[in-house]
VMD Tcl script that draws the C-alpha trace (Angstrom):
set ca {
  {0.00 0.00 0.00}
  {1.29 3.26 -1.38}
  {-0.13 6.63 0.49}
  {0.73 9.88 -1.65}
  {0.54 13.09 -0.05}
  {0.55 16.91 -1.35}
  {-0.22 20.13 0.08}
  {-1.08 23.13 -1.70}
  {0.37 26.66 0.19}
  {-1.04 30.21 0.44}
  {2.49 32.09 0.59}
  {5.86 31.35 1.27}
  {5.65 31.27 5.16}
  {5.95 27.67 6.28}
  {3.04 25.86 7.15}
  {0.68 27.76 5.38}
  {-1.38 25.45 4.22}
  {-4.23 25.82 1.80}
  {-5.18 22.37 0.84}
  {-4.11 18.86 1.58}
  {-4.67 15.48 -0.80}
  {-4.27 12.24 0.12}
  {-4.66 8.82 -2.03}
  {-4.03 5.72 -1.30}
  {-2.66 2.96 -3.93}
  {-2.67 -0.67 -3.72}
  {-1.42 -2.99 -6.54}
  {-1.03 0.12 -8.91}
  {-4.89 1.44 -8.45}
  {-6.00 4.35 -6.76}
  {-9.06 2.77 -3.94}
  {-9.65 5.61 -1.60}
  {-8.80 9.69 -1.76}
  {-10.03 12.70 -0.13}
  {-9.02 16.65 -0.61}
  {-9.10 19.37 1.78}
  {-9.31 23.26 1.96}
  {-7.85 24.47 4.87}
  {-7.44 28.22 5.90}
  {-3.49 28.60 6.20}
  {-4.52 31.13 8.72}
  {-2.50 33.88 6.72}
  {-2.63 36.01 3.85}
  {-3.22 34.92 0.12}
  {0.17 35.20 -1.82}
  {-1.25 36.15 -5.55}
  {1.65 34.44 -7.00}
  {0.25 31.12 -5.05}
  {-3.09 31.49 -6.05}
  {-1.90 31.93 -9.80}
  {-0.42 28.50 -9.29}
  {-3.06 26.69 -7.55}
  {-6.24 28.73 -8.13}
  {-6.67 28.49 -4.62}
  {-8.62 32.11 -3.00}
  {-8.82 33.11 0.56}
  {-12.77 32.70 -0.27}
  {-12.59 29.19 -0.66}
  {-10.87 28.25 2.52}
  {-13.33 30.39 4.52}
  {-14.68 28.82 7.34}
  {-12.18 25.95 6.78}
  {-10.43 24.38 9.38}
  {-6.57 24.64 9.23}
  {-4.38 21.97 9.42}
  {-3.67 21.78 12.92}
  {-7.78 21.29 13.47}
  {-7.81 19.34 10.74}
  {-5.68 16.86 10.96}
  {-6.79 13.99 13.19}
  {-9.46 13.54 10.69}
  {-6.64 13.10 7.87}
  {-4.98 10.61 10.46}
  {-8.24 9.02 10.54}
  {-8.89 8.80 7.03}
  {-5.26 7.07 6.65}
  {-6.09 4.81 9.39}
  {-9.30 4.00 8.07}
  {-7.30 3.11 4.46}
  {-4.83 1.41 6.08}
  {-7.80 -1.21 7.91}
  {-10.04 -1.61 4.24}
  {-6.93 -2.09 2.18}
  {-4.54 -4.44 4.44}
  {-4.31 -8.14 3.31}
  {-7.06 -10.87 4.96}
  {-5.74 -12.22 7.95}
  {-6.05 -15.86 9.25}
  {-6.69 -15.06 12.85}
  {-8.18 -11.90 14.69}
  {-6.85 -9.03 14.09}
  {-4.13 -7.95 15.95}
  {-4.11 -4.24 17.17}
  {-0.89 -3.92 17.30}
  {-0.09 -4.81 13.99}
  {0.18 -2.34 11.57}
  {-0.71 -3.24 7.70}
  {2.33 -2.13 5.67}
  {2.12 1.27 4.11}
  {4.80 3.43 2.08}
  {4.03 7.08 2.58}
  {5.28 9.43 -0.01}
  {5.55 13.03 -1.72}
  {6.69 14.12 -4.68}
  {9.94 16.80 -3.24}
  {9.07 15.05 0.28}
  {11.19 17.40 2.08}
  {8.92 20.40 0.98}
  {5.33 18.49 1.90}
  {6.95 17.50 5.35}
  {8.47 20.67 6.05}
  {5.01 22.59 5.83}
  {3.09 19.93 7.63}
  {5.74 20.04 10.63}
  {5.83 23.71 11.10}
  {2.14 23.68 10.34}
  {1.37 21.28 13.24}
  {4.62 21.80 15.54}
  {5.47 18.56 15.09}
  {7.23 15.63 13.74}
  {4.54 13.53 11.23}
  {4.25 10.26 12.92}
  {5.52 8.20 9.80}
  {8.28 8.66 7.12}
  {7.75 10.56 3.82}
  {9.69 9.05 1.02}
  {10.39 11.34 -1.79}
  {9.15 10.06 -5.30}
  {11.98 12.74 -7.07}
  {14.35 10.37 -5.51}
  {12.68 7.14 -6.59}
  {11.70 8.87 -10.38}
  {15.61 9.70 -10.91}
  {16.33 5.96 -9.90}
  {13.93 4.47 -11.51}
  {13.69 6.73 -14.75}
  {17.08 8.27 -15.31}
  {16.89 9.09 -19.09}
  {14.05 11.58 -18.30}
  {15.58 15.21 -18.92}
  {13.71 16.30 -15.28}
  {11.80 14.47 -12.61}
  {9.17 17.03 -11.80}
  {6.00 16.08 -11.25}
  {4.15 16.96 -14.49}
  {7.21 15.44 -16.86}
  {7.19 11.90 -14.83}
  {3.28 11.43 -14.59}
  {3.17 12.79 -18.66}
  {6.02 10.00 -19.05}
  {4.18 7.03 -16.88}
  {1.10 8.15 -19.05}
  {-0.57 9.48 -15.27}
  {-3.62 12.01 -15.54}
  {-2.53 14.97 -13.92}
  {-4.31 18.34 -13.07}
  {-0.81 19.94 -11.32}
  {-0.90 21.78 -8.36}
  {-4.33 20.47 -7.57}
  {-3.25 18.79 -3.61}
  {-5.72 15.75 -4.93}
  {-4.29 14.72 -8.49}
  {-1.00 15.48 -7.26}
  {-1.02 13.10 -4.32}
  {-2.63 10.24 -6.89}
  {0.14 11.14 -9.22}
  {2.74 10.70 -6.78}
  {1.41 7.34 -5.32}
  {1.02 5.91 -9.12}
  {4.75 6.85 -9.48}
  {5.68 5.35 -6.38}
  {4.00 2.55 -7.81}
  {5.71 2.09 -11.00}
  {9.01 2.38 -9.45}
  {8.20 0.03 -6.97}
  {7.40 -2.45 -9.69}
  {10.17 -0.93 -12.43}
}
mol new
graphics top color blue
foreach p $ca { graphics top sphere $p radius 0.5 }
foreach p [lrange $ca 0 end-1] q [lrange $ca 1 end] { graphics top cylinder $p $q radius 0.2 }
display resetview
């Protein structure tokens, strides 16, 4: 199980979040996703919006991360329980069904969810630039839009959901290349 992650930023403070995707991948197919606007609690860069499309009117009367987040926990969790393999005996609490997370430029995604939530993210973000160069080293770059156009991935960029989908397929593919 592959769990992509993007957020989406209002300016260039850190942990300004505007929106958050996550999708979740099993054997190279997207089963579960959800988006959210969040109010980064901060001014509207234009220059952000112009990238994302994303207006302080449509995060009003959003939650922002920090509130938001256990229900993005919970959504993972709840992922993590519908997608892990049958089990011959009861289910074990303690075990955890195996997930990758990931973000395409990981160190980016996590730095804005730490400083957005004043912590550490309770699992490790692997970086699907990394695993793209590996995996895909004739490509000229391994940005997001030239490695999904190259796997053949739809991809509406800088859109938190289709980005996070994009980078799970990828993670995917490389896991399988």
């Amino acid at each position: 199980m592959i769990i992509g992650i993007d957020v989406e930023t209002a300016n260039s403070q850190a942990g300004a979040i505007c929106a958050i995707g996550v999708a979740v991948v099993t054997h190279g197919v997207v089963v579960r996703d959800r988006h959210w606007l969040l109010n980064p609690q901060s001014a509207f860069d234009p220059r952000f919006t112009g990238i994302h499309g994303i207006t302080e009117r449509d995060v009003r009367g959003k939650p922002s991360i920090k509130s938001a987040w256990n229900e993005v926990l919970a959504f993972i969790t709840q992922a993590r329980m519908e997608c892990s393999p049958p089990r011959l005996f009861a289910f074990d609490p303690t075990e955890e069904p195996t997930a990758r997370f990931v973000a395409h430029n990981a160190p980016f995604d996590r730095g804005q969810l730490e400083a957005a939530l004043g912590s550490a993210l309770p699992f490790h973000l692997e970086c699907t630039v990394r695993l793209a160069r590996k995996s895909f080293p004739q490509l000229p770059k391994h940005t997001l839009n030239v490695v999904s156009a190259h796997l053949q991935i739809p991809l509406r960029h800088h859109d938190a959901l289709s980005d996070a989908r994009a980078c799970a397929l990828i993670a995917s593919k490389c896991q399988n290349s």
